[in-house]
N, C-alpha and C positions, 0 to 999 in steps of 0.2 A: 506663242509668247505673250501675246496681251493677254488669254488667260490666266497666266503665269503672273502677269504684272497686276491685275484685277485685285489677286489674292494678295497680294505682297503688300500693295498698297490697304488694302480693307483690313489687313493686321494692326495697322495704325490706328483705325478706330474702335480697335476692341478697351482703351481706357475711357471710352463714353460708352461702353454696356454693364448691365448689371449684372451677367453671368457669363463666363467662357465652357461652352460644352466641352468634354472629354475629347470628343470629337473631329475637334478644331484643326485645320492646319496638317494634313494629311496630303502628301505630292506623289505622283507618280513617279516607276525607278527611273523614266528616262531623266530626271533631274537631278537625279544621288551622284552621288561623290563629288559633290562641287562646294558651294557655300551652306553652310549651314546655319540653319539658327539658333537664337540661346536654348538649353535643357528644358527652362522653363516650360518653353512653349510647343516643342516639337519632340525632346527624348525622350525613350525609354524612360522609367522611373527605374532600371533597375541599376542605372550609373553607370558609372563606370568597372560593372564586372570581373573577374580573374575567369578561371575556368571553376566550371562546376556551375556557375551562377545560369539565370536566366539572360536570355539573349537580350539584344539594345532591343529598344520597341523603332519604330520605324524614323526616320531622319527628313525633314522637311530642306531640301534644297534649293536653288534656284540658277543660273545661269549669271556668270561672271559680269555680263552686262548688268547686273544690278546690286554691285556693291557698295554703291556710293549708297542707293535708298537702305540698304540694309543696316549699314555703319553706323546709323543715325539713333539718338538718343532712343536707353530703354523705354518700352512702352510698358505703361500700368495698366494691371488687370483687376479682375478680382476673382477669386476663389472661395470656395465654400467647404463648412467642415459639418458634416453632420457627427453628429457623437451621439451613443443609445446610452440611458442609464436604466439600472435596472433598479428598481425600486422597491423598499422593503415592505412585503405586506402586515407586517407585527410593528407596532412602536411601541416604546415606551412613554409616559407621559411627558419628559425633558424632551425626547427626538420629537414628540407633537408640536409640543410650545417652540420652538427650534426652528420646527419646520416653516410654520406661519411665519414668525419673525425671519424667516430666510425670505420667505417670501413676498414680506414689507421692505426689506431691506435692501432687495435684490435691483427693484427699483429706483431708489438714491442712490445705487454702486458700489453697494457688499458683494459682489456679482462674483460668476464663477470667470476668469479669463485663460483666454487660451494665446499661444503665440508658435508660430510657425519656423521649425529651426531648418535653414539650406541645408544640403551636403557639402557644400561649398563654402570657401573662405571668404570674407570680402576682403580685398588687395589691400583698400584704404583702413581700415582696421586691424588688420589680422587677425579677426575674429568670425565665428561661423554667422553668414547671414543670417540674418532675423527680418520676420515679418511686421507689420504693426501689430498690435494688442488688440484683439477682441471679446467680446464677451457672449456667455450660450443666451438666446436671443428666446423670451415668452416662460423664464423660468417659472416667474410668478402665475401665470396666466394656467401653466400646467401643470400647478404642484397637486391642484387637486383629481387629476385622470387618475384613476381607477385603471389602471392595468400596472402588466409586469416589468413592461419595458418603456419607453418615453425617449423619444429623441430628441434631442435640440439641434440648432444650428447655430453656428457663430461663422462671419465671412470677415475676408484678410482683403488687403491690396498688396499686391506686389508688381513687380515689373519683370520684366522678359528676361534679366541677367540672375534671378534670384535661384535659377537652380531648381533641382528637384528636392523639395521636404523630406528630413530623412527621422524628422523628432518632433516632437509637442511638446511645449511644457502648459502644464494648469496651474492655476492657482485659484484657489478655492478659498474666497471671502468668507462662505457660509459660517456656521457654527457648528451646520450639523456633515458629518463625512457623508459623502457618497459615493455608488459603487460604479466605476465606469467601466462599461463591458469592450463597447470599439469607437476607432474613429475614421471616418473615412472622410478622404481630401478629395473634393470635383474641381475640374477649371483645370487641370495640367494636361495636357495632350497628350502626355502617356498613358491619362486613364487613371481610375480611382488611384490613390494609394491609400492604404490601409494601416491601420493601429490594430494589434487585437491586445486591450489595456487587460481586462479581467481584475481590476486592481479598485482597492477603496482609497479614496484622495480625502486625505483629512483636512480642517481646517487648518487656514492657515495660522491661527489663536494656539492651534498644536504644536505645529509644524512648518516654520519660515520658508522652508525652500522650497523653491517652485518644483512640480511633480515632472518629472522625464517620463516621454513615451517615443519608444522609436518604433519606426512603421516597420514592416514585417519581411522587409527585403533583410537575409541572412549577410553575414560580413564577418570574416575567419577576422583575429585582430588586426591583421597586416595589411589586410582588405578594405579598414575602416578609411568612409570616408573621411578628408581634410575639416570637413565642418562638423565632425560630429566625436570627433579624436576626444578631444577633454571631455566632453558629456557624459561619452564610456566609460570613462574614467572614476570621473567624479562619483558614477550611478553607485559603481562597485562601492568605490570607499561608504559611502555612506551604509551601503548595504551591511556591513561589516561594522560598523560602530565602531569603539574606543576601550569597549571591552569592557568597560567601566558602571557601575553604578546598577539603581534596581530598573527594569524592561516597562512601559508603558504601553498596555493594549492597544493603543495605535501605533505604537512601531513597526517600524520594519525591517528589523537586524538581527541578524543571523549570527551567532557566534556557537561555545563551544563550553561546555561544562561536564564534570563527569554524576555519577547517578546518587547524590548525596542526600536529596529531598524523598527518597521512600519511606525513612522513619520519623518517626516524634517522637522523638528523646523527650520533647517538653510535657508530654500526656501519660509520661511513664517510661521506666527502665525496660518493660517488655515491649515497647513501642519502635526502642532504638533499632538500627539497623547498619551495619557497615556501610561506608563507600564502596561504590561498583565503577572501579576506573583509577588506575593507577598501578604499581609496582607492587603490591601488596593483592591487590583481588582486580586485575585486569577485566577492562572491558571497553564495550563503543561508548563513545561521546553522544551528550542529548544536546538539544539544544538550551543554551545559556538564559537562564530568568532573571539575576543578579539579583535575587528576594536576599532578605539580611537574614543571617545565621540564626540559629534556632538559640532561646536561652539557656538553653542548657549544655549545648553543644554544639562547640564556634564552629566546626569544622561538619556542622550536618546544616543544612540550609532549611529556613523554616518553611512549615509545608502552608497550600494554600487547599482549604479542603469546600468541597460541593455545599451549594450552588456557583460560589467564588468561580471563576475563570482563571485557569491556567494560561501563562504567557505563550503565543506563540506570535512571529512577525503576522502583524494582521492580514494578509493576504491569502495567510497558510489556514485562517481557521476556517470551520465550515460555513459556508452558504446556507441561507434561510431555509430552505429545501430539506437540504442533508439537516441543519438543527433540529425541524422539526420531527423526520424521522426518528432522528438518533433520542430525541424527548419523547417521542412517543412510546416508543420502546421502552425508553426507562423506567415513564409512569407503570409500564405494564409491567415490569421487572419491580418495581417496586409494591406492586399489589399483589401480584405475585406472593413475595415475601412476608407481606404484612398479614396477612391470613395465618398462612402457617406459624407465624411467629404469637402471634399471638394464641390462637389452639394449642399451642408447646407451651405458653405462661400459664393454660389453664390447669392442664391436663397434663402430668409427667409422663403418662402412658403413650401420649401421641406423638413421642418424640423418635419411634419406630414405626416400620413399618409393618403392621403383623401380617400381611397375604399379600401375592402379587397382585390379588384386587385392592388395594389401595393404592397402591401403584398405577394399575386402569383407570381406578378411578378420576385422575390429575385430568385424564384427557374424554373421557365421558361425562362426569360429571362436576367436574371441575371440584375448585377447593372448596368454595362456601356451601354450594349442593350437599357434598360429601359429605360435610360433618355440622350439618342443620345448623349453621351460624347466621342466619341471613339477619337473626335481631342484631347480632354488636354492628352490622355494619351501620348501624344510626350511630353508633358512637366513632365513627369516622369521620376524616374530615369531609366538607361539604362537597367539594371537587370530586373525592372520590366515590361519594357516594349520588353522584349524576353520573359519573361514567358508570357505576354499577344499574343505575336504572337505564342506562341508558343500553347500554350496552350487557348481556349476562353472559354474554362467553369470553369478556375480558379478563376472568379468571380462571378461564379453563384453558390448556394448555392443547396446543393440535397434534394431531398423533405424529409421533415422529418416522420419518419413514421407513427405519429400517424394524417395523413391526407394523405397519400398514399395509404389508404385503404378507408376512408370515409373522405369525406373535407369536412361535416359536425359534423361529431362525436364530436368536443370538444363544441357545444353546448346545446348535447343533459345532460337532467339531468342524466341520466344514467353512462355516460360517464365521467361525472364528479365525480361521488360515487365510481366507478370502480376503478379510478385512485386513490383512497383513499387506494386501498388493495391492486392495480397490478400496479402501475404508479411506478416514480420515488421516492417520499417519501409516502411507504406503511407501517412504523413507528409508525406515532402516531394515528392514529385511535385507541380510548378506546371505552369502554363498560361505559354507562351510569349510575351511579349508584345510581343517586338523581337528582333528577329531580326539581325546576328549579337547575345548576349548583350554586355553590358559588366560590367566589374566595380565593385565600389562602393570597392577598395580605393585607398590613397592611390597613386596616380601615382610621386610622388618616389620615394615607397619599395620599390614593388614594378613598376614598370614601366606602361608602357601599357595599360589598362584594356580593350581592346578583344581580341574574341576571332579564336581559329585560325579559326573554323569558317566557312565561306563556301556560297552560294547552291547552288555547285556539289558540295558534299559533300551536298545535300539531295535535289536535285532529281528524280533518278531514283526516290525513294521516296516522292513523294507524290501519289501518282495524275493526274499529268498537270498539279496546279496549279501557279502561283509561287508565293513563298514569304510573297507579301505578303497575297494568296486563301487561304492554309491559315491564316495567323497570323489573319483575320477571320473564318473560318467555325471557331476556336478547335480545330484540325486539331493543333496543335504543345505537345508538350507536355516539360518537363527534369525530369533529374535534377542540380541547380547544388552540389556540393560544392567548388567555386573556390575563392570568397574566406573560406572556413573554413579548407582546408589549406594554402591559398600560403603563407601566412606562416611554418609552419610546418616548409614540405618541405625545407628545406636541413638542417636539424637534425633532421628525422626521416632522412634518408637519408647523414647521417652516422655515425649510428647503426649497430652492428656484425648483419649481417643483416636490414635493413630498408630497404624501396624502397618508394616512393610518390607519386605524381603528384598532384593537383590538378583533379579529372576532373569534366565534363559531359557529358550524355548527352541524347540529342535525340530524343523521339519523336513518333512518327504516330501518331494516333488511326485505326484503318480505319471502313468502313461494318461491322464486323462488331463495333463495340465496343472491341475490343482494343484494346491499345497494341503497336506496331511502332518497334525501335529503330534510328534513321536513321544516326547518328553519335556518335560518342564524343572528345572531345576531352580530351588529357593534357597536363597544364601544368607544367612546371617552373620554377621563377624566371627560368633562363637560356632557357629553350626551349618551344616548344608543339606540338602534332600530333596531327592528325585522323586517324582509322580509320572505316572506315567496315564493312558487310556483304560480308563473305568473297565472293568471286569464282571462286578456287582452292584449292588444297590448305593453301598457306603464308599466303596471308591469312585462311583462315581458321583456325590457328592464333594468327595473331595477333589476330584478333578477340577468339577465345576468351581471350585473356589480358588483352585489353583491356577487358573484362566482367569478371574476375576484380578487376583492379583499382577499377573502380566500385562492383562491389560490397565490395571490403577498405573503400573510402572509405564507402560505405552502412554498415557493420558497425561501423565507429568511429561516427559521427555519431549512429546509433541509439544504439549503447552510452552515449555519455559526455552525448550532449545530449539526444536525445528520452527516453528511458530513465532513466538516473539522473538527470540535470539535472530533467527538467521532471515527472514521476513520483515520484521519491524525496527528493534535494535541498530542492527549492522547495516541497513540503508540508510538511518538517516545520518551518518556523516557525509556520507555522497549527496545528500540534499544539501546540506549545510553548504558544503563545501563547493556546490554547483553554483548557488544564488551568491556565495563570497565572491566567487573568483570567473564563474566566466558571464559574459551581458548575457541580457534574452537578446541582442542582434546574434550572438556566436549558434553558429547551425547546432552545433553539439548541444546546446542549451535547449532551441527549439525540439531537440530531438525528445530528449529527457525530459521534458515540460510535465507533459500529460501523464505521467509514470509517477512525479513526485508529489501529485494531486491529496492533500486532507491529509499525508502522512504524516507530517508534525505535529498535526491539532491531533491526531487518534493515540500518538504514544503520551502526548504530553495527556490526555485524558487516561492512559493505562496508567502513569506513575501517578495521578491522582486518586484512581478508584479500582485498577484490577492488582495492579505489580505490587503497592505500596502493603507496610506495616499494618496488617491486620484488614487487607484487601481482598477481593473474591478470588485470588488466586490464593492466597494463605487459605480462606476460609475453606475453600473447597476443594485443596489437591493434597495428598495426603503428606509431602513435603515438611508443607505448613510455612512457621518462617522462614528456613532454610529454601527453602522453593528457587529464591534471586542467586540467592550462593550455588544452587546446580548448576543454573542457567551461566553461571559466572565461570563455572569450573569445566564446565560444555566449551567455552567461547576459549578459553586458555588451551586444554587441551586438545579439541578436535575441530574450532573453526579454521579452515582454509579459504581465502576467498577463490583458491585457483581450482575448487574443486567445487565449489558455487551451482557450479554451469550444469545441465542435467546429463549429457554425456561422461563427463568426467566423474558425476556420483557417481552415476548408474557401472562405470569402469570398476573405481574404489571398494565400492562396495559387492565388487565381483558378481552382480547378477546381469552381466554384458564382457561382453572382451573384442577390443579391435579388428573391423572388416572392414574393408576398406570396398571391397564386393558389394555391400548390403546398403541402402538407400543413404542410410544415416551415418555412414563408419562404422559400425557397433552393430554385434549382434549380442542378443537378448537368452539370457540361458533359460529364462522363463518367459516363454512365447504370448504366452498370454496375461501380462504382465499391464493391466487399467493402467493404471498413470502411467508408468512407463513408454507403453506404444502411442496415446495419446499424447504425453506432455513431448515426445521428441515431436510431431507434425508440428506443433508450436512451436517449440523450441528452432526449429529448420526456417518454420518461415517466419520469425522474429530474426534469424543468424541472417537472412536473405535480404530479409528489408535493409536492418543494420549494411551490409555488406556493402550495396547497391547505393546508400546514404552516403559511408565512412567513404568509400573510393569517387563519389561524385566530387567531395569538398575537399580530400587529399590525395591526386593521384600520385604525390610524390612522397617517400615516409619522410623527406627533409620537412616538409609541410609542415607534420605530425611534431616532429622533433623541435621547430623552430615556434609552434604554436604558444603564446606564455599564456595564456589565459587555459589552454585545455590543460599543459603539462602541471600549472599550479594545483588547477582542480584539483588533478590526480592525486597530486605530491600530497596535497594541505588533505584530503579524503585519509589518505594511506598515515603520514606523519604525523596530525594531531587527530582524527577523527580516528583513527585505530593507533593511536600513538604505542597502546601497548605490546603490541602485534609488529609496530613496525621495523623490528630489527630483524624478519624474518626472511627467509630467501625465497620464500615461496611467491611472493607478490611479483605479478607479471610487472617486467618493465614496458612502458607505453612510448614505444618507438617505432611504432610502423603498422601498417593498415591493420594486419593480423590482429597484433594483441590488441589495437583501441576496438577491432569489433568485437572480441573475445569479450574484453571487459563490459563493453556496452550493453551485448546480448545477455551478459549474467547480470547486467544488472535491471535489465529489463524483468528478465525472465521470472528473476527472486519478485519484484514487485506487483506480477502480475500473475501469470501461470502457478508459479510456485506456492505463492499467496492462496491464491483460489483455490488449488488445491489442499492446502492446510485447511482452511477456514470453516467455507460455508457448508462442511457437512458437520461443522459440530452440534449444532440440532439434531439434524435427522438422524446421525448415529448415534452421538452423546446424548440426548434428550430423552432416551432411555435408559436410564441410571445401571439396568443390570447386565445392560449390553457393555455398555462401557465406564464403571464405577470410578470417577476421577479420585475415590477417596476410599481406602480402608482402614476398620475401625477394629479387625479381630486377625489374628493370625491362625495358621489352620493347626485342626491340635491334634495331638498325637492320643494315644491310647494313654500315655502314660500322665497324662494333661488332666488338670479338675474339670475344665470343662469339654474334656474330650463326652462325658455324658451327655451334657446339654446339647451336645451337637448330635450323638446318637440317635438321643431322645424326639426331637425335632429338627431335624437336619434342614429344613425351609428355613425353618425364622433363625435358627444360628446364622444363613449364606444372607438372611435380610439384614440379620442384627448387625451383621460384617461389613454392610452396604451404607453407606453415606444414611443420615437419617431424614425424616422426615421438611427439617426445614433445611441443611444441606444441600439436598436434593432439589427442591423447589426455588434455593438462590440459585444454587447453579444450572439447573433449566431455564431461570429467567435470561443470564446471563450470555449463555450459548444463542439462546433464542434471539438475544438481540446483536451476539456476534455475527451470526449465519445472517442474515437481512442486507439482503441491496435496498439500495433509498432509488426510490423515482427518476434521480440527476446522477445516476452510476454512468461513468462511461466507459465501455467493454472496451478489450483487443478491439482493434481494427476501425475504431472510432474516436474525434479527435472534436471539441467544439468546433467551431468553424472551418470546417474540414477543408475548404479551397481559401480559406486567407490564413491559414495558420503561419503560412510563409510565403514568401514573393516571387521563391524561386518554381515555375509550371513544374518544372521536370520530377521533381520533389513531390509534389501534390501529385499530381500523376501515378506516380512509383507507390503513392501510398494507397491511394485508392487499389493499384493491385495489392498489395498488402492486407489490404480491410476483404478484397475478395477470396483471398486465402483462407481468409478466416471463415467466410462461411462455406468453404467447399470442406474445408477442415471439419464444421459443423457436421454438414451431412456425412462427413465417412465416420465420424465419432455415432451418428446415425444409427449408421448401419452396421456397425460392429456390436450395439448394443442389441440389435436384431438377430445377432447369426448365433446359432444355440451351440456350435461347436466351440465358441468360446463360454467357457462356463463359468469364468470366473466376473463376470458380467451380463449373464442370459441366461436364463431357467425357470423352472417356478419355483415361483416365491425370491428370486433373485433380484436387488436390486441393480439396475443399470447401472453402467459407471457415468457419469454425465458432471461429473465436477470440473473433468476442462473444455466441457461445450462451450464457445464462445461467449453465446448471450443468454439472457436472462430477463424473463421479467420483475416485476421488485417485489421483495417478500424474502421469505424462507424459500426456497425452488432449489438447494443441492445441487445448482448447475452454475455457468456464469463465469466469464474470465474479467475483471475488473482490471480499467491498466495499472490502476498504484493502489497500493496498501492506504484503503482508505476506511477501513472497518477493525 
């Protein structure tokens, strides 16, 4: 006992020391369950707990004989906050001058100050404990270090009744914002507790209110502590703004608008563009700018166009890192362009391509080499003409890889059915289910419903059976871009340079696994017509163009629908709606963090330079301005989110059908089926993580049901964020463990796996324009056609002339080029910034780390399937691997890589 009384009493002198280790005040169990001391000094930091949480940390007791010394006035300690900031290595001339004067000023008391908020009430206020006010300590003394990180320290006094900290707030005198990464609090006997901020703190000359940071310990709303109730509160409201007026690039409010800013009515009548969002041309909500209406049209919002910056809440935009990537690429995209555009102002001949040696030559000898320009580049500006000394392959483009292995592969039919299951959009490929196809479109309006393709255009291609034997033994498999382009192809093919048919494609599944392309049928409102497999010289020219064209129609639909529609679009009102409605304390928040990373800033950059009125998606897809209106008529009639999930396409679209036997549920009618058997191992151990998350923090679904901050989410995601959508029935209700992981896992999946799967091979397979033409310019002619000659005549340069031209092609390689690129600061599946403080709760960190090692055992069987030659639809010569959903990646173009959120 007198050891016992030793410590009890030397507690009293911890307000004559200038630091309390972490360490402090630690009894053995023969002394638990008796008197306790205050939070402060002896508890857990993780409070007062429900289930699901991390356990208390340990309880410092003593023996009844010493209540009288315990009872005795709070003792004052003092505590320490280190904070890291991360510092920007680019200034501007104002952030220099800024800086200095921050850091004369910092001195006299323009300082940054911090304050320490309880979990706890105080009785005598009925307000959440507060610490005194401190300030980060040497700001001046280290504004000039030279590195990327910089910590400071700022120290509190408090006393033993003050509770465990469960919040910070700053406030930042400076002039100039800065970006605070973490905070971490020493001196509590529970041990650090943690802030992880990620957040820029603006001047308070911006921004009066003091900045909220809560530590990293999760709290469902119900769970919240007493001292930290209105804080949560407040965070939201302000998060959410007023709804009102134009966004300032330090904000940081999240609202809700629909897609009005794609055109410029004010640049011209050909500029306009409809709204995307509403009862008229449904669609997802962006996030809200409140820019003032364009003059010429109240109801279009006026655009704000490059260099300018697009509003997103400033938290959302990219990091120095990802800016510079994403600039450096552009430049490169930009010089790219600038060569060929100007060889096109000289020369009208160079606006094709006459051999598919000018086409090698993009990537051997680049543009300037190619066509002996190297004097105009004096007549560039100076900047570019140091990268060109500096650098001579920054106009040469790198060989894309799906002809770095074979430079004939994209004409073999093979190659082409291949890329229907392992390429870039391995999506829509269905299972046959009636044979000829019907369409679902209306009769009246667009004609007879029934298709070109007949028994007899089949039959020689399917190993001896009828057509009714291949459709039951699931032998038949399409590619249906029909009733998406009919409607459209009179107006796209009135269009100045732009042809486009209406095409289905019809394959054979062989005994060797593959797919085999039987027929191709092209549809025009007035007309239809089957092609079939080359026989001779000149049908097989036409074949080749007939492929071409299925795939322009594959390269739209991926583009506008699977791709930005169902990947970029349709997530961010689930962002929006995450940061409105639930805290970063709510676990559900923590979980979805890392998933909703740069997506705001990357669409709000697509409505400024890809999606917009006379943008690289107009420029380059054969659409043109219609291209949004697809994407718009995609999202009305075939978005589901309850089919989202990749089991349920993979169901839909009948190339799987329920087993309950089989690892996944689901067996696969096409065994060897790249994205398929790859994205479920993801899909399962994303469904697994979720699972193992969703039932830690809700064992009960009344949890779930009684939750207001997750049920708003949902509600406010589904009601305004798909407002147009949400009278449908299809939308899961979010009442119980099932559907909130269902939901979770699809929306993980879409932002990650799904994502990366679209994306990063559009280089390598699109960066070869004849492999995959996003654009055509000639329809294929008949005999009875004036230029059915010219095509006889030269049947090459007709399938070139056909092909996107010369500078077409080189926008849109830049383009790709700079879509496919991970940046340096990517962070993959299975990786989280600060992977052991992301959250408070062990158990949770724990469970992710097996999560992160899923991911790369997942790697190596991705591996090793791309190793085994009996799959051939990813192993052979001259075949490229399927390796789109290997986990990681290094930075560049690499065709591999699962990134957690649509950040490109």
């Amino acid at each position: 006992m007198a050891g016992a009384k030793e410590l009890i009493m030397g507690s009293f002198m911890v307000e004559r020391t200038a630091f309390v280790p972490s360490t402090s005040l630690v009894f053995g169990p023969h002394l638990q369950n008796k008197l306790c001391f205050s939070p402060a000094l002896v508890s857990g930091c993780g409070g007062e707990r429900r289930v699901g949480s991390v356990g208390r940390g340990s309880v410092a007791a003593i023996s009844q004989d010493f209540v009288k010394v315990v009872s005795e006035k709070p003792v004052k300690f003092k505590v320490r906050a280190m904070v890291t900031v991360r510092k920007k290595n680019k200034e501007d001339l104002k952030e220099t001058i800024n800086k200095h004067l921050d850091a004369l000023t910092d001195k006299l008391g323009r300082n940054v100050v911090l304050e320490l908020v309880s979990t706890e009430i105080d009785p005598k206020t009925n307000a959440p404990k507060r610490s005194n006010e401190a300030v980060l300590k040497d700001w001046s003394k280290k504004s000039r270090i030279r590195a990327e990180r910089v910590t400071y320290t700022a120290e509190f006094v408090v006393d033993s009744s003050f509770g465990v900290p469960g919040a910070v707030t700053v406030t930042n005198k400076h002039q100039n914002e800065f970006f605070m990464e973490s905070i971490v609090v020493e001196g509590f006997a529970c041990g650090p507790v943690h802030f992880a901020c990620n957040s820029w703190v603006q001047s308070r000359k911006d921004h009066r209110r003091k900045r909220v940071f809560f530590s990293n310990m999760p709290y469902l709303p119900s769970e919240t502590p007493p001292g930290l109730k209105s804080l949560r509160e407040k965070e939201l409201q302000e998060l959410r703004g007023d709804g009102k007026g134009s966004r300032n690039l330090s904000d940081r409010i999240y609202d809700y608008a629909t897609y009005n800013d794609l055109g410029n009515p004010d640049k011209g009548i050909d500029l306009a563009r409809p709204t995307l969002g509403g009862e008229e041309i449904p669609y997802p909500r962006r996030c809200r700018t409140g820019r003032l209406p364009s003059d010429t049209d109240i109801n279009a919002e006026s655009r704000v166009e490059k260099p300018l910056p697009m509003y997103v809440p400033r938290d959302e935009a990219f990091e120095e890192m990802k800016q510079e990537t994403f600039a450096t690429w552009r430049l490169k995209g930009v010089l790219h362009n600038l060569i060929p555009s100007l060889i096109a102002s000289i020369s009208a001949e160079n606006h094709d391509f006459k051999g598919f040696a000018d086409i090698d030559s993009l990537y051997k000898e680049g543009l300037l080499l190619k066509f002996g320009f190297q004097d105009e580049i004096k007549k560039l500006p100076k900047v570019v003409s140091k990268i060109q000394e500096s650098s001579q392959g920054l106009l040469k483009y790198d060989t894309p890889k799906i002809v770095s292995k074979d430079k004939f592969a994209w004409i073999r039919d093979d190659e082409f059915a291949r890329q229907a299951l392992a390429g870039i959009n391995p999506v829509n490929i269905e299972r046959l289910e009636a044979f000829p196809p019907v369409s679902k479109l209306d009769p009246a309006v667009y004609g007879s419903p029934e298709s070109a393709l007949k028994d007899e255009h089949i039959l020689g291609n399917i190993n001896g059976m009828s057509v009714q034997q291949a459709i039951e033994e699931n032998k038949l498999f399409i590619l249906d871009f029909h009733d998406i382009y009919l409607p459209f192809i009179d107006r796209i093919n009135a269009l100045d340079g732009r042809k486009a048919y209406a095409t289905r494609t019809v394959y054979f599944l062989t005994s060797e696994g593959t797919l085999k392309p039987i027929a191709i049928e092209l549809s025009l409102p007035s007309s239809k017509r089957v092609l079939t497999p080359a026989v001779d010289a000149t049908s097989s020219w036409l074949w080749q163009l007939a492929k071409a064209h299925v795939c322009s129609n594959d390269a739209g639909v991926h583009q506008l629908v699977n791709h930005w529609l169902r990947t970029h679009a349709c997530i961010e009102p689930f962002i929006l709606a995450a940061h409105r409605q639930m805290s970063a304390m709510h676990p559900i928040f923590k979980l979805l963090d890392p998933h909703m990373r740069y997506t705001l800033e990357i669409n709000a950059l697509a409505r400024q330079s890809l999606i917009n009125a006379g943008g690289v998606i107009e420029s380059c897809f054969t659409p043109g301005q219609y291209c949004m209106e697809i994407s718009a008529a995609a999202y009305k009639d075939m978005w589901r989110f309850d089919l989202e999930g990749l089991p349920a396409d993979l169901i839909q679209r009948g190339v799987a059908v329920p087993d309950p036997t089989q690892p996944h549920g689901l067996k696969l009618l096409i065994e060897d089926y790249p994205y398929a058997k790859d994205g479920l191992l993801i899909w399962s151990a994303i469904e697994n993580w979720v699972k193992t998350y969703v039932q830690h923090y809700y064992p009960d679904a009344v949890l779930i049901r009684n939750d207001m901050e997750l049920q708003a989410w949902y509600h406010e995601s589904v009601n305004v964020g798909h407002a147009d959508l949400s009278h449908e029935s299809w939308w899961p209700e979010l009442d119980d463990a099932d559907s909130l992981v269902s939901v979770l896992t699809t929306l993980i999946w879409l932002a990650s796996a799904q994502h990366a799967a679209l994306n990063f091979g559009q280089y390598p397979y699109g960066g070869y324009i004849p492999n995959r033409p996003p654009l055509m310019r000639r329809l294929i002619p008949d005999e009875k056609d004036p230029e059915y000659l010219k095509f006889f005549d030269d049947p090459q340069r007709y399938f070139l002339s056909a092909l996107p031209g010369l500078l077409q092609s080189t926008k849109f390689m830049a383009v790709v080029d700079t879509l496919s690129t991970h940046s340096p600061d990517e962070e993959y599946l299975g990786e989280r910034s600060q992977p052991s403080t992301w959250t408070g709760d062990a158990e949770m960190v724990e469970a992710f780390y097996e999560f992160s090692a899923e991911m790369g055992s997942i790697e190596k069987e991705i591996d090793q399937r791309n190793s085994d030659p009996r799959m051939k639809n990813r192993c052979g010569a001259g075949v490229l691997p399927y390796e789109l959903l290997a986990p990681s990646s290094n930075p560049g173009v690499t065709c591999r890589g699962v990134p957690n959120s649509v950040s490109i």
